[in-house]
C-alpha positions as CSV (number, residue, x, y, z in Angstrom):
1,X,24.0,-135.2,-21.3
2,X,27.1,-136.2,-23.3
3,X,28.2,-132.7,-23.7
4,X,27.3,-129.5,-23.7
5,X,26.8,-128.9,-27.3
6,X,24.5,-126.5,-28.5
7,X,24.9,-127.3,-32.2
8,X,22.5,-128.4,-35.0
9,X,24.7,-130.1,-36.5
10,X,23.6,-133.8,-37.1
11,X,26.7,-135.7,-36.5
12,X,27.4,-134.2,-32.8
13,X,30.6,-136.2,-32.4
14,X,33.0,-139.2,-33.5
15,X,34.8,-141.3,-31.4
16,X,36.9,-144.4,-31.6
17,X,37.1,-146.5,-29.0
18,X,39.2,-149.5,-28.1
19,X,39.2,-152.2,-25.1
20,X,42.3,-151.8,-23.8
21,X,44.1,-155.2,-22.3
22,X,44.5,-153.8,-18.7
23,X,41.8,-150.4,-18.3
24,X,39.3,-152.4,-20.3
25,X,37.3,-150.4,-22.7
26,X,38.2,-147.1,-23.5
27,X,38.0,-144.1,-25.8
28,X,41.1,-143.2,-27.8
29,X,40.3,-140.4,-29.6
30,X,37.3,-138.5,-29.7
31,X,35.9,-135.4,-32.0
32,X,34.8,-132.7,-30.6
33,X,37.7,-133.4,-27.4
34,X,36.0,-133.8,-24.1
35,X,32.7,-134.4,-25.9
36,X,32.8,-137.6,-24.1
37,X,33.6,-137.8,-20.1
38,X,34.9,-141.2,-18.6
39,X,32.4,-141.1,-16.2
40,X,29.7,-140.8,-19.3
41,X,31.7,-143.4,-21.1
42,X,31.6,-146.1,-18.5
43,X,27.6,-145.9,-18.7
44,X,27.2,-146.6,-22.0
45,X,30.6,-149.2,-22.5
46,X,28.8,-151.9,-22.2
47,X,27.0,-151.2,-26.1
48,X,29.8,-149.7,-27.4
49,X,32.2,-153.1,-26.4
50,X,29.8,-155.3,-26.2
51,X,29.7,-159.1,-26.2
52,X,31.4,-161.1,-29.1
53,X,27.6,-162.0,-30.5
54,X,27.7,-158.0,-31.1
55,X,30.3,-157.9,-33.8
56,X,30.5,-156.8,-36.6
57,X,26.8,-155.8,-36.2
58,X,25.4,-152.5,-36.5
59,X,24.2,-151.6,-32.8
60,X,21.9,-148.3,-31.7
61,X,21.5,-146.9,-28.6
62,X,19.8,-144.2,-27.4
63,X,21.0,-143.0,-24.0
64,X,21.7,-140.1,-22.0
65,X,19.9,-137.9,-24.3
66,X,21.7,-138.9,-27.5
67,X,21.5,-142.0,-29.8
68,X,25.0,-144.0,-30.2
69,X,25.6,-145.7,-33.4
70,X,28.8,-147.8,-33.7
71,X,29.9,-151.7,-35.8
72,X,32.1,-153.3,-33.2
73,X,35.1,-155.3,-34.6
74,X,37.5,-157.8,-33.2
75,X,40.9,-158.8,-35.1
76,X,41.6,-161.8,-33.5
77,X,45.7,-162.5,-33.5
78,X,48.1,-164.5,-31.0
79,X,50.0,-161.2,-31.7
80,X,47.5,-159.4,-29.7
81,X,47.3,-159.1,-25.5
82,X,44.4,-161.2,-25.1
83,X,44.9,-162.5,-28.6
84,X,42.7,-159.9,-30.1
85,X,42.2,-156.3,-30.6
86,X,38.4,-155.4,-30.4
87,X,37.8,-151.7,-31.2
88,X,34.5,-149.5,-32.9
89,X,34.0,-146.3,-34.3
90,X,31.2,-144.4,-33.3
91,X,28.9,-141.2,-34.3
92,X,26.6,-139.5,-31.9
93,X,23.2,-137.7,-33.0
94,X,20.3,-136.1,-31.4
95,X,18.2,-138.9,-29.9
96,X,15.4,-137.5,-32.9
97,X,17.8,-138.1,-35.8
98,X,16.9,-140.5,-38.3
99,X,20.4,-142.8,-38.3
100,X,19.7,-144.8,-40.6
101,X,21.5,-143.2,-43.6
102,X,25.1,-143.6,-41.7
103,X,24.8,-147.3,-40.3
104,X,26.3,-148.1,-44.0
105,X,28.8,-145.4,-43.1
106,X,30.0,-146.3,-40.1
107,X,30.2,-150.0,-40.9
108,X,32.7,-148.8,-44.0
109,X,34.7,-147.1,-41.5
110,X,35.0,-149.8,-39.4
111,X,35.7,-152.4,-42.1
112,X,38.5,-149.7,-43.4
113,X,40.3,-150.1,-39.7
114,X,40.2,-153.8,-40.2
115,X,41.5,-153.8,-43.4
116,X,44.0,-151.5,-42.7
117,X,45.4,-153.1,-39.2
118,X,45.6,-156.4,-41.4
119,X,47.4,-154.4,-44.0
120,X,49.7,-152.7,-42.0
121,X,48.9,-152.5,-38.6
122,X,47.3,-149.3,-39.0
123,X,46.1,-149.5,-35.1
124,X,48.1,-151.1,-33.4
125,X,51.7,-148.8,-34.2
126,X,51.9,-145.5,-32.9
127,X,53.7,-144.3,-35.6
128,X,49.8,-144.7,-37.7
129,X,47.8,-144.3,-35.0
130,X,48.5,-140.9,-34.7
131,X,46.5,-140.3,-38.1
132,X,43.3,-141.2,-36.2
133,X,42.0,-137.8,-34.5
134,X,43.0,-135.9,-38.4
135,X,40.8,-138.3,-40.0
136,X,37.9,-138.6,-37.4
137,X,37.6,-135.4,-37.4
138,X,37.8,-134.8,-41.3
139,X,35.1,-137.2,-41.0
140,X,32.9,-135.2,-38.6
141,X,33.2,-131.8,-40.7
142,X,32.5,-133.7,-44.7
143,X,29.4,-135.6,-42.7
144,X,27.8,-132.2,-41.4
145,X,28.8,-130.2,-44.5
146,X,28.2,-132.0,-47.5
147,X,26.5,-135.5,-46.4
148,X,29.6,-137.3,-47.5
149,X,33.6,-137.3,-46.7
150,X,36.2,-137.8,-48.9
151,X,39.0,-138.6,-46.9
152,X,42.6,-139.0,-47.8
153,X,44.5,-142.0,-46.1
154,X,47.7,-142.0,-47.9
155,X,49.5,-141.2,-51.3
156,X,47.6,-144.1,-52.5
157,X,43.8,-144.5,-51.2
158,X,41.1,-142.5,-50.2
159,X,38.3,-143.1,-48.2
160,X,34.7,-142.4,-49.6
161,X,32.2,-141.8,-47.8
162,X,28.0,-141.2,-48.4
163,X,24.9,-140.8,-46.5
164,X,22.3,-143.7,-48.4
165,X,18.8,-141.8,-48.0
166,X,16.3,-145.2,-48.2
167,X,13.3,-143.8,-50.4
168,X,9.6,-144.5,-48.9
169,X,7.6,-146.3,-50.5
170,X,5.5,-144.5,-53.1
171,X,1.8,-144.4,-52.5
172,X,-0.5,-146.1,-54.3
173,X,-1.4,-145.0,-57.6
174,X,-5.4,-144.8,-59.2
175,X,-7.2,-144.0,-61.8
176,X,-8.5,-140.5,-60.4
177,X,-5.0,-139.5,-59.8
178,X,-3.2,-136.9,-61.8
179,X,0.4,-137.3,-61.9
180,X,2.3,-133.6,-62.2
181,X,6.0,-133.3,-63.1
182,X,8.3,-131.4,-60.5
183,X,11.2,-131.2,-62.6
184,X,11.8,-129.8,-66.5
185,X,10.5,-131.9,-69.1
186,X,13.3,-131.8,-71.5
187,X,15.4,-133.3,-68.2
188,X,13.1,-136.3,-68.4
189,X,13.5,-137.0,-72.5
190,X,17.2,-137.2,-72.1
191,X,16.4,-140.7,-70.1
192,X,16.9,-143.6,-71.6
193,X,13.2,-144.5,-70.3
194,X,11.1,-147.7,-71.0
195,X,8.2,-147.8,-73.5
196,X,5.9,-146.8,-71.5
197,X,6.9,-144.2,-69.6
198,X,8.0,-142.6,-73.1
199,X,4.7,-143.1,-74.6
200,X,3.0,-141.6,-71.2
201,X,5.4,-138.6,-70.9
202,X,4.0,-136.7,-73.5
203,X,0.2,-136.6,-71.6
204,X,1.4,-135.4,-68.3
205,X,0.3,-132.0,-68.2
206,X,-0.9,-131.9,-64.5
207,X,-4.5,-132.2,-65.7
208,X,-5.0,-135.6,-67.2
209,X,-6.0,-138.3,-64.5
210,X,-4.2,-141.7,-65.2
211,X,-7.5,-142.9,-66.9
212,X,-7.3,-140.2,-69.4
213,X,-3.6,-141.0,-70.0
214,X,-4.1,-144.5,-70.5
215,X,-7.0,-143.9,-72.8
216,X,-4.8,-141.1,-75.1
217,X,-1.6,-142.9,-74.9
218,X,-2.9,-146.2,-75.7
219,X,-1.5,-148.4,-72.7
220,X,-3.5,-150.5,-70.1
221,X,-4.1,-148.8,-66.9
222,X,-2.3,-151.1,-64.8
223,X,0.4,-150.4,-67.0
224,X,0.1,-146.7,-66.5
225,X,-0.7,-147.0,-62.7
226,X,2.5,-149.1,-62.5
227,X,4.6,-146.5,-64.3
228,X,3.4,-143.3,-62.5
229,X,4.2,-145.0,-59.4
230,X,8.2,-145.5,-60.4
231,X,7.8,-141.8,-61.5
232,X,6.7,-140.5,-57.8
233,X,8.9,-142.7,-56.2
234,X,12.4,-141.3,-58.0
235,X,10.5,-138.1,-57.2
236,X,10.1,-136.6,-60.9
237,X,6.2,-136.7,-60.6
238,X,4.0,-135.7,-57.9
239,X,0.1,-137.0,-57.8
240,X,-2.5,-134.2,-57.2
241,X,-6.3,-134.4,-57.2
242,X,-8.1,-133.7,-60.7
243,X,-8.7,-130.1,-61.5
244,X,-12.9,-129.1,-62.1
245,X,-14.2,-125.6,-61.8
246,X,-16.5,-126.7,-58.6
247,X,-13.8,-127.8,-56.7
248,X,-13.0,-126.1,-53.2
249,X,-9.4,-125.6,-52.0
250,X,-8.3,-124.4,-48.7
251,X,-4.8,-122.0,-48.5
252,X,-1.6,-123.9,-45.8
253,X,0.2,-122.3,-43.6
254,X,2.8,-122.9,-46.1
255,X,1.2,-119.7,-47.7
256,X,3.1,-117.1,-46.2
257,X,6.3,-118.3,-47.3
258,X,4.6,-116.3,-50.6
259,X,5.1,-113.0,-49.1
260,X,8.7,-113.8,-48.0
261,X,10.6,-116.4,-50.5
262,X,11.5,-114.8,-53.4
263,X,12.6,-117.1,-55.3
264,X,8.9,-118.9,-54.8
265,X,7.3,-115.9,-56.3
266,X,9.2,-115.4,-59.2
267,X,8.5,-119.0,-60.1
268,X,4.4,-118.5,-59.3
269,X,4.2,-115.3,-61.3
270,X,5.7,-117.4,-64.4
271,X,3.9,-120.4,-64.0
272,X,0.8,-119.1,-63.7
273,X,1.0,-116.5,-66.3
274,X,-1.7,-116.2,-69.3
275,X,0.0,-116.5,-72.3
276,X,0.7,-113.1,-74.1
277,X,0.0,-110.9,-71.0
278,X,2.8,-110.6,-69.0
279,X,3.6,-111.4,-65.5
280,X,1.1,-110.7,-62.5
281,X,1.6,-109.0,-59.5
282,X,2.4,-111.2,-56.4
283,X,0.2,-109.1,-54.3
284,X,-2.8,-110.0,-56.6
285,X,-2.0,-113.7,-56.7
286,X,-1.1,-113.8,-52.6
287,X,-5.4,-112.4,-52.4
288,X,-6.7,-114.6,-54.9
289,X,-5.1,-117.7,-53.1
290,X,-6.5,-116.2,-49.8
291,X,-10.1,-116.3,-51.2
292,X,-10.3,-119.6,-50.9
293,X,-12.1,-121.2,-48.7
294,X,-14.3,-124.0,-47.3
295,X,-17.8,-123.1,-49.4
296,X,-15.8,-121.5,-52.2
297,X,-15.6,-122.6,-55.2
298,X,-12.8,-122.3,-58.4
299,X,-15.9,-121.2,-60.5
300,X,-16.7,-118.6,-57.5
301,X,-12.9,-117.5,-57.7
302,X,-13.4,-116.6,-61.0
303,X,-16.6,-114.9,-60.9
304,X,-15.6,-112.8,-58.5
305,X,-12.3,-111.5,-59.5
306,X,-11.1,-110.8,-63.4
307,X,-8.3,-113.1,-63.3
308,X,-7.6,-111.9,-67.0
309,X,-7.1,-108.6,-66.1
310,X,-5.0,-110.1,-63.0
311,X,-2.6,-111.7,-65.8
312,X,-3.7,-115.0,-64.2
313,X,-4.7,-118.9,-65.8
314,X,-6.7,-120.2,-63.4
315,X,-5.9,-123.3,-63.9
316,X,-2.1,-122.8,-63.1
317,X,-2.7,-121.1,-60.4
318,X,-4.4,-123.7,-58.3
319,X,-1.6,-126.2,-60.2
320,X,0.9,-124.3,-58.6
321,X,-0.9,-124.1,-55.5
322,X,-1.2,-127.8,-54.8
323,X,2.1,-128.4,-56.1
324,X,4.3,-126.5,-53.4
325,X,1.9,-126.8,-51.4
326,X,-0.1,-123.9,-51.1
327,X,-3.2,-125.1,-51.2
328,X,-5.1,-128.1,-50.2
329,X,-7.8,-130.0,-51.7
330,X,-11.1,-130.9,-49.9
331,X,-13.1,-133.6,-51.2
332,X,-16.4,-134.9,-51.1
333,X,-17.0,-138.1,-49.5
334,X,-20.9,-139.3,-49.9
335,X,-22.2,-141.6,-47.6
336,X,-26.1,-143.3,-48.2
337,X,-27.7,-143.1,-44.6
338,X,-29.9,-145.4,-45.8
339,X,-32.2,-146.7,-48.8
340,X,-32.6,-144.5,-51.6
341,X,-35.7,-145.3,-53.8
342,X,-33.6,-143.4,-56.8
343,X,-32.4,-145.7,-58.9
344,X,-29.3,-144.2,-60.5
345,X,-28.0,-144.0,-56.3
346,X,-28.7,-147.7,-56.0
347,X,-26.7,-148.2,-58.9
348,X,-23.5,-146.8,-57.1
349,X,-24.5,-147.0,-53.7
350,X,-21.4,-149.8,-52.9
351,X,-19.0,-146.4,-53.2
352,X,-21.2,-144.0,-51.0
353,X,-19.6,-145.3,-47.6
354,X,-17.8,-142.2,-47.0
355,X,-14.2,-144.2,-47.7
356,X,-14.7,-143.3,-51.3
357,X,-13.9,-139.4,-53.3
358,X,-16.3,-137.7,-55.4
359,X,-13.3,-137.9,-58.0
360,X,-12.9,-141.8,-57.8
361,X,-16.6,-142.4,-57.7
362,X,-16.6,-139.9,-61.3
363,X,-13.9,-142.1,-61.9
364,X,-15.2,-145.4,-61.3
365,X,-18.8,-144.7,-62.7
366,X,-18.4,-142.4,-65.6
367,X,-20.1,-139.8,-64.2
368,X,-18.9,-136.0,-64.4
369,X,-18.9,-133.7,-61.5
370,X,-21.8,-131.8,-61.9
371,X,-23.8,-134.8,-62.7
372,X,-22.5,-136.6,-59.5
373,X,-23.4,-133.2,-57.1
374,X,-27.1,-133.0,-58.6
375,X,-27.2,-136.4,-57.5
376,X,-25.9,-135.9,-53.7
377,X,-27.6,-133.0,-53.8
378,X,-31.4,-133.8,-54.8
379,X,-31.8,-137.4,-52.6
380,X,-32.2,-136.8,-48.7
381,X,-30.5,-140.3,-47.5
382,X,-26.9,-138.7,-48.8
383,X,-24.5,-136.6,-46.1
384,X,-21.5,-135.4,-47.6
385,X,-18.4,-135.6,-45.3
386,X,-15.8,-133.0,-46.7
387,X,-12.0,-133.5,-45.9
C-alpha cells in the first residue's frame, strides 16, 4: 500500500514530482509527508515520468492499491541540465474512485506550473519553490472539503479550482412516462426557459403521462418527449410510472430511513397531506407503505385502511413513495404463448412479447387498465411476467 491511511477522504494525497538531472525522477514535495516511500515511488516512476509521447497527457494508473492521476509536463530550455525541466503533479484516490471529475483539475495545475516557471521561474528558484508544500497542501484540504480550491498564489492571482461532475445521459423518454418535478415550481418559472418547456410546465403534476401533456398543452409528442428529457438530465424532473388504483407497489430497503430521517418525514407528512386535515402521523404512513405488497393493490390499500381518517391522499402518498424512493413499481409484462382466436388480442398481439408494460401497451393502444387486465385475464394463451 502507499500508506497507511485510514481516511475516507477522496483525495488521499498530492505530490509533485520532478526528474531530477542526476537522481532521476523524484518526489519533491508530497501531502500527507511520508505518504509516499522511495521504495513505493520507484515502482510506479515509470507512469508518473514517463516517456516524452506521455506529455502533457492526462495518464491513470492504478497500482499498489491506489489509482494515480497526474499531466506530465516538460519546459524545454538550453537553460535547463539536460535542456529541460520535466515535472507532474499528482493526486492519489482509492483504486474505486471515480477520477474523472479532477483530470481537468490536475491538468490546470500543471498548466499553472508551466506558466508560472515561464513567468518567473516559479520552479526552478528556491526562493518560490518553497511555496509548493503551502499550496499542495491547500489543495488537498479545499479538494476534500468543498470539491473545489481557491488558492492564493500571490498579491495578484489566485488559483481556481473545480471538480466537473460529467452528467449521464438521461434515459429515454415515452409516451407512458410521467415526468415529476424534484425541485419547487416557482424555482423553475424564474428560468428563462424555451417555448416549450413553458407551455409544458404548467401540466406536470406527477400524474399526467407525456401523452396527456402533449394532448393538454398543445405540442407534438416528440416535442414533449424531447423536452422532458433535458428536464431529467439537469435533474429538475424525475420520470415515474403512471399512477392507477390497480397498480401494485413493493416498499425498498430505503424504507427505513422513514423511521430515522427526520427531515424525510416532515416532508412526507406534508406532501401527502389531504387538504384541510392536518398532518398525519408518521407512524400511520410508515404501516400503510408497509402494506404493500406483491398481490396488493392501491385500490386494496384503500379499502382496507381509512386513509381519510389517516389525514392521507392516496395518491401523494404513493407519489412520494416512488419519488425518494420508497417504493417501487411492478409492472405487468404480457406475453401470448401462442395463438389467440380473440380478436381484440390479435389486434395487439405484436406488444405481448413480455419486452413491453401494461402502461405502454395502454399507452400505445388506447386501452385503459382495467380494460387491458380483463383482457390478460379472460384468454388462456396470456402469462403475465411481473417485474
Amino acid at each position: 500500500m502507499l500508506g497507511k491511511m485510514d481516511c475516507k477522504e477522496c483525495v488521499q494525497a498530492i505530490f509533485f514530482s520532478e526528474f531530477h538531472p542526476i537522481t532521476g525522477p523524484v518526489v519533491s514535495y508530497q501531502d500527507p509527508e511520508d505518504f509516499l516511500s522511495r521504495d513505493q515511488f520507484d515502482v510506479i516512476s515509470v507512469y508518473i515520468i514517463p516517456k516524452p509521447t506521455l506529455y502533457d497527457k492526462i495518464v491513470t494508473v492504478n497500482l499498489l492499491g491506489h489509482k494515480i492521476v497526474g499531466c506530465p509536463h516538460s519546459i524545454e530550455n538550453k537553460k535547463y541540465e539536460r535542456n529541460a525541466l520535466i515535472f507532474n503533479c499528482v493526486l492519489v484516490f482509492s483504486n474505486v474512485t471515480d477520477t474523472q471529475p479532477y483530470e481537468a483539475i490536475v491538468k490546470k495545475l500543471c498548466n499553472y506550473f508551466t506558466a508560472a516557471e515561464l513567468e518567473n521561474g516559479f520552479l526552478s528558484l528556491e526562493s518560490t519553490r518553497s511555496r509548493i508544500p503551502e499550496l499542495l497542501k491547500n489543495v488537498r484540504d479545499g479538494l476534500n472539503q468543498n470539491g473545489g480550491a481557491v488558492v492564493p498564489l500571490d498579491s495578484n492571482s489566485t488559483l481556481h479550482l473545480t471538480t466537473v461532475h460529467q452528467l449521464c445521459e438521461p434515459p429515454r423518454v415515452t409516451d407512458h412516462h410521467v415526468p415529476l418535478l424534484t425541485c419547487n415550481e416557482t424555482v423553475l418559472k424564474d428560468v428563462q426557459w424555451d417555448l416549450t418547456v413553458q407551455q409544458v410546465l404548467p401540466f406536470l403534476n406527477g400524474f399526467n403521462h407525456i401523452q396527456s401533456i402533449a394532448a393538454k398543452a398543445g405540442v407534438q409528442d416528440n416535442l414533449v418527449r424531447l423536452c422532458i428529457q433535458h428536464l431529467v438530465y439537469f435533474g429538475v424532473v424525475k420520470l415515474v410510472p403512471i399512477f392507477q388504483y390497480s397498480n401494485v407497489y413493493i416498499p425498498t430497503a430505503k424504507l427505513q430511513m422513514l423511521l430515522k430521517d427526520q427531515n424525510l418525514q416532515s416532508e412526507c407528512v406534508e406532501f401527502i397531506a389531504q387538504s384541510g386535515l392536518g398532518l398525519a402521523h408518521i407512524t400511520d404512513v410508515f404501516k400503510l407503505y408497509a402494506a404493500l405488497g406483491p398481490g396488493v393493490t392501491v385500490r386494496d390499500l384503500c379499502l382496507r385502511h381509512n386513509l381519510s381518517q389517516l389525514k392521507v391522499d392516496e395518491r401523494l402518498l404513493i407519489q412520494f413513495g416512488v419519488k425518494e424512493g420508497l417504493l417501487r413499481r411492478l409492472h405487468k409484462y404480457p406475453i401470448l404463448l401462442s395463438n389467440s382466436e380473440n380478436f381484440d388480442v390479435q389486434q395487439i398481439s405484436y406488444l405481448l412479447t413480455g419486452s413491453h408494460s401494461d402502461d405502454e401497451i395502454c399507452c400505445t393502444t388506447g386501452l385503459s387498465g382495467p380494460q387491458l387486465d380483463a383482457m390478460l385475464e379472460d384468454d388462456i394463451h396470456i402469462a403475465v411476467c411481473w417485474k
